[in-house]
N, CA, C and O atoms as CSV, one atom per row, in Angstrom:
chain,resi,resn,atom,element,x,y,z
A,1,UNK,N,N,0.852,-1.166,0.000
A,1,UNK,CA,C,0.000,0.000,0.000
A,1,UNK,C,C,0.903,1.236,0.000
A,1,UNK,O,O,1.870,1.253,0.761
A,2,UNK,N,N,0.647,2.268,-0.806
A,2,UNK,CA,C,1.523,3.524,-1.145
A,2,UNK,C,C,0.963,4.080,0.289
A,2,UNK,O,O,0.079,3.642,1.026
A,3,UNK,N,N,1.916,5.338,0.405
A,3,UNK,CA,C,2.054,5.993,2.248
A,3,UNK,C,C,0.557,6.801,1.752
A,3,UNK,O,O,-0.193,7.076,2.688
A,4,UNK,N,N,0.243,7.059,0.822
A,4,UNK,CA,C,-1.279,7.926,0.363
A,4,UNK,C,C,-2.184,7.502,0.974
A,4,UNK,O,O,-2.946,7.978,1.815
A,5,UNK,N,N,-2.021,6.168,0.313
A,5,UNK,CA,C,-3.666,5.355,0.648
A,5,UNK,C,C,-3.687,4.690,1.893
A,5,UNK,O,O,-4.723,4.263,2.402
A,6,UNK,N,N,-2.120,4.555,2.591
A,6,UNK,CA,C,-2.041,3.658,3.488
A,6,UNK,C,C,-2.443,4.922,5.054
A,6,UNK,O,O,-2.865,4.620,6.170
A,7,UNK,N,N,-2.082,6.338,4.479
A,7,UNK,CA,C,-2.863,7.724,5.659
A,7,UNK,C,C,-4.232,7.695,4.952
A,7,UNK,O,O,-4.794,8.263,5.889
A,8,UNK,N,N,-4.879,7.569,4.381
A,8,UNK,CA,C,-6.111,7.920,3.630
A,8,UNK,C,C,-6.743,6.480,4.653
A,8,UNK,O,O,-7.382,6.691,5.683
A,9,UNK,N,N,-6.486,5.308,4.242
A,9,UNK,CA,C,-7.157,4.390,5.174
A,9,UNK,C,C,-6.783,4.550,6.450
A,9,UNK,O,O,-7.818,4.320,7.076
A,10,UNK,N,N,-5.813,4.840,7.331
A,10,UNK,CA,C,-6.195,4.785,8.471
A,10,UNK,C,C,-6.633,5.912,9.289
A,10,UNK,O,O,-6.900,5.852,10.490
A,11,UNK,N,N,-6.685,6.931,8.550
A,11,UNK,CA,C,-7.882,8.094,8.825
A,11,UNK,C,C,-9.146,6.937,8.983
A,11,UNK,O,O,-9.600,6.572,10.068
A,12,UNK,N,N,-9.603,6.447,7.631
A,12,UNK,CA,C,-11.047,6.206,7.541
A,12,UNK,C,C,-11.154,5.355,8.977
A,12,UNK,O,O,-11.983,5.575,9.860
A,13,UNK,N,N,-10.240,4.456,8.992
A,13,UNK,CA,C,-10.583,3.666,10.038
A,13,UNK,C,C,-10.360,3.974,11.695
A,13,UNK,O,O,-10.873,3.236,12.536
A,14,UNK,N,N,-9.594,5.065,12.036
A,14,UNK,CA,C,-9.453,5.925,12.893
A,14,UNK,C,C,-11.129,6.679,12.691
A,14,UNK,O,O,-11.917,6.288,13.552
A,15,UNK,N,N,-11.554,7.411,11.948
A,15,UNK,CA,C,-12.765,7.932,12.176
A,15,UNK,C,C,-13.683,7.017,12.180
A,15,UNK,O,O,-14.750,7.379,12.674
A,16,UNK,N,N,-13.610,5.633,11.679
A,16,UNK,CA,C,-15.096,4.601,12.027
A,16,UNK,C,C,-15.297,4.700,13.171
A,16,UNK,O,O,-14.687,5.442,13.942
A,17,UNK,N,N,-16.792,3.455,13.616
A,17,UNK,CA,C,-17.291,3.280,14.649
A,17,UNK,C,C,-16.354,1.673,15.062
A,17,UNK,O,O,-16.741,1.092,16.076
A,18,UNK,N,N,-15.466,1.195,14.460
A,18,UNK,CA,C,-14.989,0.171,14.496
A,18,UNK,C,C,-14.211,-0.258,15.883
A,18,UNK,O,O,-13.603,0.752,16.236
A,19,UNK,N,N,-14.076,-0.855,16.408
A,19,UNK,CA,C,-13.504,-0.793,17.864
A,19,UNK,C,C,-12.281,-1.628,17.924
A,19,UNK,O,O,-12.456,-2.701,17.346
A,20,UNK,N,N,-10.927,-1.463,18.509
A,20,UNK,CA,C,-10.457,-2.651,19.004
A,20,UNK,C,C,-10.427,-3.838,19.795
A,20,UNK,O,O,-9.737,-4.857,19.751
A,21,UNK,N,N,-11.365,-3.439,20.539
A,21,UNK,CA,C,-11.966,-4.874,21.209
A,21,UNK,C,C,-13.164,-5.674,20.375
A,21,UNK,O,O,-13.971,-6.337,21.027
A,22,UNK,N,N,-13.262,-5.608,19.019
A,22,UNK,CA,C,-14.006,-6.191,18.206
A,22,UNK,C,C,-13.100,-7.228,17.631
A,22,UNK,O,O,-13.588,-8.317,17.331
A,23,UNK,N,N,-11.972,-7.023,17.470
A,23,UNK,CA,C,-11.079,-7.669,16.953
A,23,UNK,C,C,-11.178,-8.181,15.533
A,23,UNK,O,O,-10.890,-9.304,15.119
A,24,UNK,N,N,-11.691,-7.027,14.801
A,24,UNK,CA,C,-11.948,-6.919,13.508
A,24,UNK,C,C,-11.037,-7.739,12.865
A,24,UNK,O,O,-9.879,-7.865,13.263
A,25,UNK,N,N,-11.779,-8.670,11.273
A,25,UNK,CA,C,-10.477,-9.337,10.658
A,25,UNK,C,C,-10.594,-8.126,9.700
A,25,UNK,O,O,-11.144,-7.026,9.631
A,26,UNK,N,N,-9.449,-9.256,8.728
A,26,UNK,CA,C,-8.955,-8.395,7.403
A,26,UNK,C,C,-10.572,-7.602,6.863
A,26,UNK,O,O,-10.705,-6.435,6.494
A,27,UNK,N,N,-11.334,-8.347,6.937
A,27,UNK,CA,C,-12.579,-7.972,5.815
A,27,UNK,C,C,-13.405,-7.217,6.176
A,27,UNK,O,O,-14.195,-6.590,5.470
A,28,UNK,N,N,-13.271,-7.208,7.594
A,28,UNK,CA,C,-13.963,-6.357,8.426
A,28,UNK,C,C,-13.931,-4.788,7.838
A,28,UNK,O,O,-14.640,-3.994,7.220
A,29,UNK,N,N,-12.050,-4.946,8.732
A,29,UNK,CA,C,-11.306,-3.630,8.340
A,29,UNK,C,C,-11.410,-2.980,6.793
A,29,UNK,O,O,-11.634,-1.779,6.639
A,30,UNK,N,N,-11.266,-3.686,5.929
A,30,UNK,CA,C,-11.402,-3.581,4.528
A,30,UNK,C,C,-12.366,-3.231,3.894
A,30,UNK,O,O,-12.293,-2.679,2.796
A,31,UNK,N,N,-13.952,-3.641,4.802
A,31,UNK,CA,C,-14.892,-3.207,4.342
A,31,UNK,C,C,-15.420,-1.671,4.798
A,31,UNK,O,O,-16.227,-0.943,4.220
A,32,UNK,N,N,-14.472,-1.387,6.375
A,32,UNK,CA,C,-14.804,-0.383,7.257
A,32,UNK,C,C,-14.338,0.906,6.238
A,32,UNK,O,O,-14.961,1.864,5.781
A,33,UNK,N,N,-13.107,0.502,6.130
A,33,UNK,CA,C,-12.601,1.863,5.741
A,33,UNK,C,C,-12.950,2.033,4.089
A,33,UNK,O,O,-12.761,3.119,3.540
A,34,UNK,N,N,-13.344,1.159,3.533
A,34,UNK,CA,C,-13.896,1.572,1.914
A,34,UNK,C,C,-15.356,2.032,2.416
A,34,UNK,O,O,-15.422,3.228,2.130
A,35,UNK,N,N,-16.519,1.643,3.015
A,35,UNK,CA,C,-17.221,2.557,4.108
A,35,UNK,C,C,-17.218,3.709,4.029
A,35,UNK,O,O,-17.919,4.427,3.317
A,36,UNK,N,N,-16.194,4.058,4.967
A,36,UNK,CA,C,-15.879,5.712,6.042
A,36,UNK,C,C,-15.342,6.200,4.486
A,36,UNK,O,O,-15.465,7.419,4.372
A,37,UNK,N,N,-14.776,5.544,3.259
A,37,UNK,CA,C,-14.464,7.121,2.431
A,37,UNK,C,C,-15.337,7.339,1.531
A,37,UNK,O,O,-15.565,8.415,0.978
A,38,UNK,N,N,-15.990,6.052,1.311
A,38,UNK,CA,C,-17.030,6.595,0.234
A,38,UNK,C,C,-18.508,7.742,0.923
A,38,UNK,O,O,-19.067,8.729,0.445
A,39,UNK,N,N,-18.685,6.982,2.208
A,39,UNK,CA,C,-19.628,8.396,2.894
A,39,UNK,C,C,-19.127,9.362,3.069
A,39,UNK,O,O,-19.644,10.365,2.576
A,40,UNK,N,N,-17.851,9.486,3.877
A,40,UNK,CA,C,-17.306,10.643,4.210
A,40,UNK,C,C,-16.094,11.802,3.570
A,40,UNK,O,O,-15.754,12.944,3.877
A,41,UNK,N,N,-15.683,10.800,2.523
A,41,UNK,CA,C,-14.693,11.037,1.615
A,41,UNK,C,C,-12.729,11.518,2.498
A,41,UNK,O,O,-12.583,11.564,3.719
A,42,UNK,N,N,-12.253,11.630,2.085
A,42,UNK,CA,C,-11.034,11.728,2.851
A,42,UNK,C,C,-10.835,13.275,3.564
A,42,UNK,O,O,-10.180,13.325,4.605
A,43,UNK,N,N,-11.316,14.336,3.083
A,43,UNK,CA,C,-11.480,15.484,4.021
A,43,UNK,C,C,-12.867,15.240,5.932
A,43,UNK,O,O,-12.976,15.802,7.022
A,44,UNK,N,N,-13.215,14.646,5.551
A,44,UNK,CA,C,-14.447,14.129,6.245
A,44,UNK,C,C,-13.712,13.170,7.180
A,44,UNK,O,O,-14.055,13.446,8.329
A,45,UNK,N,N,-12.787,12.092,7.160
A,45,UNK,CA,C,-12.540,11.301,7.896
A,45,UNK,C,C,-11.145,12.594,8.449
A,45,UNK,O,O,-10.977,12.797,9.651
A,46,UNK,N,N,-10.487,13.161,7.633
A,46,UNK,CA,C,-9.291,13.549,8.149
A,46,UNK,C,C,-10.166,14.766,9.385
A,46,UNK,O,O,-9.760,15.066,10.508
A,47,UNK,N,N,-11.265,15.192,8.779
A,47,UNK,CA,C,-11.604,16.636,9.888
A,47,UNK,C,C,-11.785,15.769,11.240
A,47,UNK,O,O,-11.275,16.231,12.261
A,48,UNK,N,N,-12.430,14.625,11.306
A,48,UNK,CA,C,-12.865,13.831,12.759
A,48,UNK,C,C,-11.027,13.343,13.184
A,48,UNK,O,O,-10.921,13.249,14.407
A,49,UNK,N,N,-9.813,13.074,12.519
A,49,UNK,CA,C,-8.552,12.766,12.965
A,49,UNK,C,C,-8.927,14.119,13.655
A,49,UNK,O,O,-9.698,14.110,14.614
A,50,UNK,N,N,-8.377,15.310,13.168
A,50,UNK,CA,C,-7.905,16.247,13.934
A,50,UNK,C,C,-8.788,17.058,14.934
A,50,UNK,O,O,-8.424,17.917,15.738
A,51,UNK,N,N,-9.687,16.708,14.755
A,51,UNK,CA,C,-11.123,17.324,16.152
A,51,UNK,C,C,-10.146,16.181,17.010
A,51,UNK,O,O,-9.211,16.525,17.732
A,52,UNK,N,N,-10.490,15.000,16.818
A,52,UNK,CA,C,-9.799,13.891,18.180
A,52,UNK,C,C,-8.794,14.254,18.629
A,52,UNK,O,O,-8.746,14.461,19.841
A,53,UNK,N,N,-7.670,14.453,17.834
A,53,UNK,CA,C,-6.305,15.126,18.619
A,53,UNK,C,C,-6.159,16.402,19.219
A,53,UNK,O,O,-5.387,16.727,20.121
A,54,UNK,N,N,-7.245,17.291,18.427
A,54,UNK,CA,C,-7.294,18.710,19.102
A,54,UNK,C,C,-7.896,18.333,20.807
A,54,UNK,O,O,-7.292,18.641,21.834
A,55,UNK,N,N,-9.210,17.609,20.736
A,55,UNK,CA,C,-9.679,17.233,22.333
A,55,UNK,C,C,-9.233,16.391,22.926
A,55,UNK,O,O,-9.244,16.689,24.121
A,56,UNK,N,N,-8.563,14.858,22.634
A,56,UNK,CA,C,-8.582,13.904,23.242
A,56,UNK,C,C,-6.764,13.383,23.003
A,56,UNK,O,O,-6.378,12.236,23.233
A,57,UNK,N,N,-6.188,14.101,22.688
A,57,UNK,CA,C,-4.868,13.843,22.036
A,57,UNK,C,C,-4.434,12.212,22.612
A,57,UNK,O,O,-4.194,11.309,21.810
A,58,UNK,N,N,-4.386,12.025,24.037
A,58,UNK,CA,C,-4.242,10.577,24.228
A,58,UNK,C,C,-4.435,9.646,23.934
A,58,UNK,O,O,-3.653,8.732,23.670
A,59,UNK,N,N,-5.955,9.698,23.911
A,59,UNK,CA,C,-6.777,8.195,23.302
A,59,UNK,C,C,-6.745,8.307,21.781
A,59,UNK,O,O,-7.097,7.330,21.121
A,60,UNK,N,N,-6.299,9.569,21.103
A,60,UNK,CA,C,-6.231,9.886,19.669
A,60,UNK,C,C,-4.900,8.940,19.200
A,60,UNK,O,O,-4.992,8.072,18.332
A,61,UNK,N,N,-3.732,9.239,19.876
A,61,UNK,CA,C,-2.913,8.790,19.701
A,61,UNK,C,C,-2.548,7.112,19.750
A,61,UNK,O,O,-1.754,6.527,19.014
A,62,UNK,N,N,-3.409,6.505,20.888
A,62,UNK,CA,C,-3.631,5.121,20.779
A,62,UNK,C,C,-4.494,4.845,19.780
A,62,UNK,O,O,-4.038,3.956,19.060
A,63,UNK,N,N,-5.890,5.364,19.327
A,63,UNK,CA,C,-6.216,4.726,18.218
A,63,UNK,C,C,-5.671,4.692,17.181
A,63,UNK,O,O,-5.676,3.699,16.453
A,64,UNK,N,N,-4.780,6.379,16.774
A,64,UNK,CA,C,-4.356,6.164,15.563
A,64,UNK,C,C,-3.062,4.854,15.604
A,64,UNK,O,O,-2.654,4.339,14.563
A,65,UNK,N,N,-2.716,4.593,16.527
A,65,UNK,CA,C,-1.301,3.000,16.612
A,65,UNK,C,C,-2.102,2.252,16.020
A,65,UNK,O,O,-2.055,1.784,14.883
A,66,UNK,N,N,-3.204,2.098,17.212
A,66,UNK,CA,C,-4.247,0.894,16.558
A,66,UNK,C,C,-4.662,0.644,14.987
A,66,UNK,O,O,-4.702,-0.482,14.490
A,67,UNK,N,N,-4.940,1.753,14.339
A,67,UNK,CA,C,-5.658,1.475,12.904
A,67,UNK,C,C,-4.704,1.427,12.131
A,67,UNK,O,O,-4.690,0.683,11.151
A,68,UNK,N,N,-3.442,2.476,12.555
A,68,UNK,CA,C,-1.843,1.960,11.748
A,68,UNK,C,C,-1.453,0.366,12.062
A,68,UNK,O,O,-0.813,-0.029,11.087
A,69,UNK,N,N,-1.538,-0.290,12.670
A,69,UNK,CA,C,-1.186,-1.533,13.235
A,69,UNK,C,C,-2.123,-2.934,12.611
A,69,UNK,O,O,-1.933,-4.139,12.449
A,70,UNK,N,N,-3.256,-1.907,12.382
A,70,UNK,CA,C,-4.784,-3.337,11.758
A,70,UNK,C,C,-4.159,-3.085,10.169
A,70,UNK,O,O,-3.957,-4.059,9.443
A,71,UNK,N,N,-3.872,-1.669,9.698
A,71,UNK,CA,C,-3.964,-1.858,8.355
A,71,UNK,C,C,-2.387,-2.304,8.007
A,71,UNK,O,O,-2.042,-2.176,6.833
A,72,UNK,N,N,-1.409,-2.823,8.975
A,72,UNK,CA,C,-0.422,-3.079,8.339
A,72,UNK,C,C,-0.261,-4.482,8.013
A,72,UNK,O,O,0.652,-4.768,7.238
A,73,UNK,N,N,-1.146,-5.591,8.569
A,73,UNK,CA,C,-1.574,-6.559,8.691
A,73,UNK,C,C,-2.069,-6.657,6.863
A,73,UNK,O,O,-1.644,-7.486,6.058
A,74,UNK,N,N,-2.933,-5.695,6.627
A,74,UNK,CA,C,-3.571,-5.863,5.183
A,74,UNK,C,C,-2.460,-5.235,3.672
A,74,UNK,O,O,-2.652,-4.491,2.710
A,75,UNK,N,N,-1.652,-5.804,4.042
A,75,UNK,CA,C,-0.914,-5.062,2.650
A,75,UNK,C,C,-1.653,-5.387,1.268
A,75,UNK,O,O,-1.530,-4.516,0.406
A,76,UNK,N,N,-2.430,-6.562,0.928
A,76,UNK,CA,C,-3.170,-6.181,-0.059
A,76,UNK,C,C,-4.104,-5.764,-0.844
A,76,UNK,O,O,-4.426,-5.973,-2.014
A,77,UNK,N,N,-4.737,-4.708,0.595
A,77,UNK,CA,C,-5.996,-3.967,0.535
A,77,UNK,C,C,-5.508,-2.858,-0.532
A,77,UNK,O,O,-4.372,-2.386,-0.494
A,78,UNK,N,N,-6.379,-2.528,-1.390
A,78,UNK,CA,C,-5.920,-1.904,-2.299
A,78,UNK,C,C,-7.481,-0.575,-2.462
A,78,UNK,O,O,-8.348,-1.399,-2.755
A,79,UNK,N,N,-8.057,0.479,-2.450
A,79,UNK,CA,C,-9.320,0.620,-2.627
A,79,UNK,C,C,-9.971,0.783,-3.851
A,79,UNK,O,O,-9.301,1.265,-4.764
A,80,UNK,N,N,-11.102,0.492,-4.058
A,80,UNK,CA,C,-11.657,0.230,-5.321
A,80,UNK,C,C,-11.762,1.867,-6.133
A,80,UNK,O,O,-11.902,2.791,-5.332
A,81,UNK,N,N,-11.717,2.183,-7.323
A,81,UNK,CA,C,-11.967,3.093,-7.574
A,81,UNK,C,C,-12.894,4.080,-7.581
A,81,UNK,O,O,-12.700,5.151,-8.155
A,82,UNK,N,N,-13.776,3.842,-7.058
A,82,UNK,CA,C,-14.903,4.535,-6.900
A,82,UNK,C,C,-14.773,5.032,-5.163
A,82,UNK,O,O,-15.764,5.550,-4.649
A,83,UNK,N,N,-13.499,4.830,-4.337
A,83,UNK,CA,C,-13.305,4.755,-3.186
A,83,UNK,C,C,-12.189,5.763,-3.309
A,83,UNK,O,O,-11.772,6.290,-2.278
A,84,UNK,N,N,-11.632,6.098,-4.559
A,84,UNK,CA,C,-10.520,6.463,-5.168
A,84,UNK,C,C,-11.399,8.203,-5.506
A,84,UNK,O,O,-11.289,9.058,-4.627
A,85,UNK,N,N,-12.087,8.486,-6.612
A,85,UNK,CA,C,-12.585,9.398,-7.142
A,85,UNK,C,C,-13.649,9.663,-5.708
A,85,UNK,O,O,-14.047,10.827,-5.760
A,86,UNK,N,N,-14.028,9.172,-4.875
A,86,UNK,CA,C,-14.576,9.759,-3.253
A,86,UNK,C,C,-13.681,10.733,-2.839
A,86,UNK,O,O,-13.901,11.914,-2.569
A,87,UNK,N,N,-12.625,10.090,-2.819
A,87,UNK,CA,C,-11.559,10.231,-1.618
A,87,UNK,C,C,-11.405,12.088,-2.045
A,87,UNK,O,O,-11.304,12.980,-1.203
A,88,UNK,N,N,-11.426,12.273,-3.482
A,88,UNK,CA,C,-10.783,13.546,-3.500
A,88,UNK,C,C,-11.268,15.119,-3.264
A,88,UNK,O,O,-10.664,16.145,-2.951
A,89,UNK,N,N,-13.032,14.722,-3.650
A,89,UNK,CA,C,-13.639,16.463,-3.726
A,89,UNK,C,C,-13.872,16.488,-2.276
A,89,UNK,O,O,-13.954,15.378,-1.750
A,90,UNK,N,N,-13.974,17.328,-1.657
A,90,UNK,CA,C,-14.467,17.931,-0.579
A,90,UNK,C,C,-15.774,17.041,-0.149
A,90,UNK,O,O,-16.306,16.592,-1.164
A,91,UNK,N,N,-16.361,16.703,0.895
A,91,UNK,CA,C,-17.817,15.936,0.815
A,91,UNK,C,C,-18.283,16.699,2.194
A,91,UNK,O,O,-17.527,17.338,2.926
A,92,UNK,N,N,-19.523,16.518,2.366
A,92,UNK,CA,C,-20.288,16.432,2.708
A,92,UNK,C,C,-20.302,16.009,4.110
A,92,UNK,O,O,-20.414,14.801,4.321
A,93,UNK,N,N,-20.146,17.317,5.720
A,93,UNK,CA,C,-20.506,16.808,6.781
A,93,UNK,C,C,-21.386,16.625,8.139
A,93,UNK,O,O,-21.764,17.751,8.463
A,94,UNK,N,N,-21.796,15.781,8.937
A,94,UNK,CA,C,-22.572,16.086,9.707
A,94,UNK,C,C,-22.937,17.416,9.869
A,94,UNK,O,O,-22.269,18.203,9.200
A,95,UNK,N,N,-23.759,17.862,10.528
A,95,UNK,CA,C,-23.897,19.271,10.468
A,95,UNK,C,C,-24.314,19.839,12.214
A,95,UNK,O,O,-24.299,20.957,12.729
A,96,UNK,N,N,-24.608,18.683,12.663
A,96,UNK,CA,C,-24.937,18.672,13.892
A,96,UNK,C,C,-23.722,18.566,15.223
A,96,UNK,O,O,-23.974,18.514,16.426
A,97,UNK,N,N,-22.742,18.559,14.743
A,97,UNK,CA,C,-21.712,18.627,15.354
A,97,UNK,C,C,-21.134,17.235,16.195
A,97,UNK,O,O,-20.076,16.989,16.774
A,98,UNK,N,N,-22.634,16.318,15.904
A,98,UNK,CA,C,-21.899,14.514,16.365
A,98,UNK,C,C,-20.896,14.080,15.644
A,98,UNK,O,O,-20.980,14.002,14.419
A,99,UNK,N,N,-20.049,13.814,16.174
A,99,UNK,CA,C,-18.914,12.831,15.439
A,99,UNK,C,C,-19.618,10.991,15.500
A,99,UNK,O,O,-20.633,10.475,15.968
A,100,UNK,N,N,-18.809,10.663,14.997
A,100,UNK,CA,C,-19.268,9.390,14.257
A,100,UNK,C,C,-19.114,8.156,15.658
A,100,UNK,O,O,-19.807,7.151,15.817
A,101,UNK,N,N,-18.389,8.474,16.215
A,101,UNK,CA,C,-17.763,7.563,17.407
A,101,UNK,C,C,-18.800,7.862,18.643
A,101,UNK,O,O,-18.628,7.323,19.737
C-alpha cells in the first residue's frame, strides 16, 4: 500500500465506529474503511482525525497505533476506484456537530 492510501485508510478507520476490542479481521477492516471514504470522503474522515487530537490527544494517539497496526496486517488492501474518485472532492458533513464515534 503507497504511504497515500495507506494515511487515507487509516484516517477512515481511525474515524469509524470500528472498535479494538471487536477484533476486527482483514474484511472487516477492509470493508470499514472503503465505508468511512465513500460516505465521508477523505477530508471528512481527516476533519474527525484532527477534532480527536485537538480534544482527546491521548486516546487519539492510541487509536491512531491501533488502525496503523490493523492496516499493516492488510498489505493487499488496495481501494476500489470509486473509493478512489470519493476520496478527492471535498464531501459532505454532519452538520450537527456529532462525530461518528
Amino acid at each position: 500500500m503507497n504511504s497515500a492510501v495507506q494515511d487515507l485508510a487509516a484516517e477512515a478507520l481511525f474515524a469509524s465506529d470500528l472498535q479494538p476490542s471487536e477484533c476486527p479481521n482483514e474484511q472487516a477492516i477492509a470493508l470499514t474503511v472503503t465505508a468511512m471514504v465513500l460516505c465521508y470522503g477523505s477530508d471528512g474522515c481527516a476533519d474527525d482525525v484532527a477534532a480527536e487530537f485537538g480534544d482527546h490527544p491521548e486516546a487519539a494517539v492510541r487509536r491512531m497505533s491501533w488502525a496503523r497496526h490493523e492496516l499493516a496486517g492488510i498489505a493487499a488492501w488496495s481501494p476500489p476506484d470509486r473509493v478512489i474518485a470519493r476520496a478527492t472532492p471535498a464531501t459532505t458533513r454532519p452538520r450537527d456537530g456529532q462525530r461518528r464515534r
